[in-house]
C-alpha positions in Angstrom: 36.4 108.4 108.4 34.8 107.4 112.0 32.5 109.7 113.8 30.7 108.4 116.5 27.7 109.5 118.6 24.8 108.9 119.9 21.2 108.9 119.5 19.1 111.9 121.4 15.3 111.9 120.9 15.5 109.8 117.6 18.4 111.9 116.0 22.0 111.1 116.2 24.4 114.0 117.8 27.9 113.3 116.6 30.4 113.6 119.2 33.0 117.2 118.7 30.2 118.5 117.2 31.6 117.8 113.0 30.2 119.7 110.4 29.0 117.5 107.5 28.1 118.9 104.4 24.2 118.8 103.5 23.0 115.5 102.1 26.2 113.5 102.4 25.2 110.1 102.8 26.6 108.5 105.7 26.7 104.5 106.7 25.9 104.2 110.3 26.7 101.2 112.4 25.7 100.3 115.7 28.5 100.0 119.0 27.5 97.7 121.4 29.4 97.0 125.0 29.3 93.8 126.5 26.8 94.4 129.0 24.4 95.3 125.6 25.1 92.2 124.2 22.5 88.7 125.9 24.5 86.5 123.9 24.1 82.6 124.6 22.0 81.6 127.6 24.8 80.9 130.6 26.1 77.4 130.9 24.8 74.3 131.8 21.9 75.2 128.9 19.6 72.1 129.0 17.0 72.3 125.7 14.7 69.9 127.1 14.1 71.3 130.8 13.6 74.6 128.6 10.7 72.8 126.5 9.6 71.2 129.5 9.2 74.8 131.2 7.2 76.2 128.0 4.8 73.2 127.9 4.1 73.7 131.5 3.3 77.1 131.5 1.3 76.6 128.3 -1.1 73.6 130.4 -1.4 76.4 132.7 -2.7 79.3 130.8 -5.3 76.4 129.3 -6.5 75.7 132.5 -7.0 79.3 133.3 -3.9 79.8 136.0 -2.7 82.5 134.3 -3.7 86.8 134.4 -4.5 88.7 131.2 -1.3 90.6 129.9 -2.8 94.1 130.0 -4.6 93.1 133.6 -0.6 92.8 134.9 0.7 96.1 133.1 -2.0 98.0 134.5 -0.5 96.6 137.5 2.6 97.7 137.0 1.9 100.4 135.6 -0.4 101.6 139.0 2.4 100.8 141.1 5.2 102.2 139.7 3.1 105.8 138.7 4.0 104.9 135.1 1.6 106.1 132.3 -1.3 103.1 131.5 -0.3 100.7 128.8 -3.2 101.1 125.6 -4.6 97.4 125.1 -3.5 95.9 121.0 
């Protein structure tokens, strides 16, 4: 049998509103669309300009051109009236 549903505040609501009978056990698999799904990166994919990319932006952040992660989501956060991010 198939039931699906979906997930409210943590807790899965099963669609029709089935009755299942306390502690069955139940195997739950994940339905992805399409759009949920990255997949490869989009065509031409060159690996090197990639690595090249990274290594840049690491030489950056070594010579200081770079912003503290929680200095830019405090940013954010300020801008878009979204509750402060707590620093790790």
């Amino acid at each position: 049998m198939t039931i699906s549903g979906t997930v409210v505040n943590g807790m899965i609501v099963l669609d029709g509103g089935p009755s299942l009978p306390e502690g069955a056990r139940v195997n739950v698999e994940l339905a992805f669309d399409d759009a949920d799904d990255i997949g490869a990166p989009p065509e031409p994919y060159d690996r090197e300009e990639v690595l090249a990319s990274l290594r840049e932006g690491l030489e950056d952040i070594k010579a200081g051109r770079g912003r503290p992660f929680d200095e830019v989501m405090a940013e954010i956060a300020k801008e878009y009236n979204l509750p402060p991010v707590k620093p790790e």
